[in-house]
Structures are given as C-alpha cells and as structure tokens.
N, C-alpha and C positions, 0 to 999 in steps of 0.2 A: 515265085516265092512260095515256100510253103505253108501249111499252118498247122500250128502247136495248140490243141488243149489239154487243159490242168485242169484239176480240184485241187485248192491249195487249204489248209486248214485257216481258220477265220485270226488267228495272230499274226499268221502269215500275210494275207491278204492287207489284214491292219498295217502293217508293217510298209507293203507296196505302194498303197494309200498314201503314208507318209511319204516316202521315198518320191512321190509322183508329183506331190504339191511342194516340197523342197526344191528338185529338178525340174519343175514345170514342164512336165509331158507329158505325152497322152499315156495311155496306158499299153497298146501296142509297142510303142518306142520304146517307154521303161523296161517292160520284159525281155527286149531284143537284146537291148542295151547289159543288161543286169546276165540275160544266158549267155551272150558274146565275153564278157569279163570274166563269169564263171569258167566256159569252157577254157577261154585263155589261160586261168591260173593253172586247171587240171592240165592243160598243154605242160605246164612249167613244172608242173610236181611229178609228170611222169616219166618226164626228160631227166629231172635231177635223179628220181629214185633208178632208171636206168643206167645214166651215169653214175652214180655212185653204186652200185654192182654191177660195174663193169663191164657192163650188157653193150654200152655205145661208147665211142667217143666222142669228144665234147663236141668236135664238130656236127657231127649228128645228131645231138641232144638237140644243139643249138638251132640246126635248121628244123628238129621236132618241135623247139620251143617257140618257133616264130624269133628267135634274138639275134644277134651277134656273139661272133665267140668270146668277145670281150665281155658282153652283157651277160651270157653264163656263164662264164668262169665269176664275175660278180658275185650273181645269185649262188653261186655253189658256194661260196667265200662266206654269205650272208648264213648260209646253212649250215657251214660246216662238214662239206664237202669234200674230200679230197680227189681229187680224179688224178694226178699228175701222177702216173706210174711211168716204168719203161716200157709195158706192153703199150699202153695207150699211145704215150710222145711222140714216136716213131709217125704211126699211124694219123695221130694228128697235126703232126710236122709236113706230112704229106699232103696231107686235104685242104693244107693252108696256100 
C-alpha cells in the first residue's frame, strides 16, 4: 500500500476532524475513504462528459464508470445527457 501526504489548509483539516468524529474513524480510514469517493465520482463525471461528446459509447463509459449500463444510462438521464444517436446504437447494440 502506498502512502499519500498533504498540507491541507486548517478549514479544511477542521472539516476532516468533524467528518472523523461523526464516522468514527481513525484518520488514515477517513482519507482513503473520502479519496476513493472522490476519485469514484471524477470516474463518473469523465465517463458522462465523454459520453455526452461522443467520444465513447455507453458501454464504455460504463465500464470507465465502474457501473452497469443500466446505471449510466441513469446518471446520464440525471444529467441530462443524451447519448442515444444512430452512430452510438449500432455500436452499443453490439457490446451488449
């Protein structure tokens, strides 16, 4: 396992502080916990901004996003997303 250090600004810290005594974890855990979510969501925002310029197909996205194709077609839905062209369908009719 590797290791991560920070200098985080002192609101910031205040912030983790809270977040450690609410979750009751050490401070190691927290951080893992809190960059594993983060990286997750930037997983999911760069899958959808792909998908939506038509850079991938949803299938793609989806195994970029860590989801199901159900589950981004979802999030794209949430977003306001349209992916369903005729160049894509074809292509994602296939991968299914």
């Amino acid at each position: 396992m590797g290791t991560i250090s920070a200098r985080v600004p002192d609101e910031l810290e205040s912030e983790l502080e809270a977040y450690l005594e609410s979750e009751t974890l050490d401070r190691s855990t927290a951080v893992r916990k809190l960059l594993s979510e983060g990286l997750e969501q930037w997983r999911r925002e760069q899958a959808l901004e792909a998908l939506e310029a038509g850079e991938m197909t949803v299938s793609a996205a989806a195994e970029q996003a860590g989801l199901s194709v159900w589950e981004l077609a979802r999030l794209a839905e949430e977003h306001d997303i349209t992916w369903v062209d005729s160049d894509h369908l074809e292509a994602d009719l296939e991968s299914l």
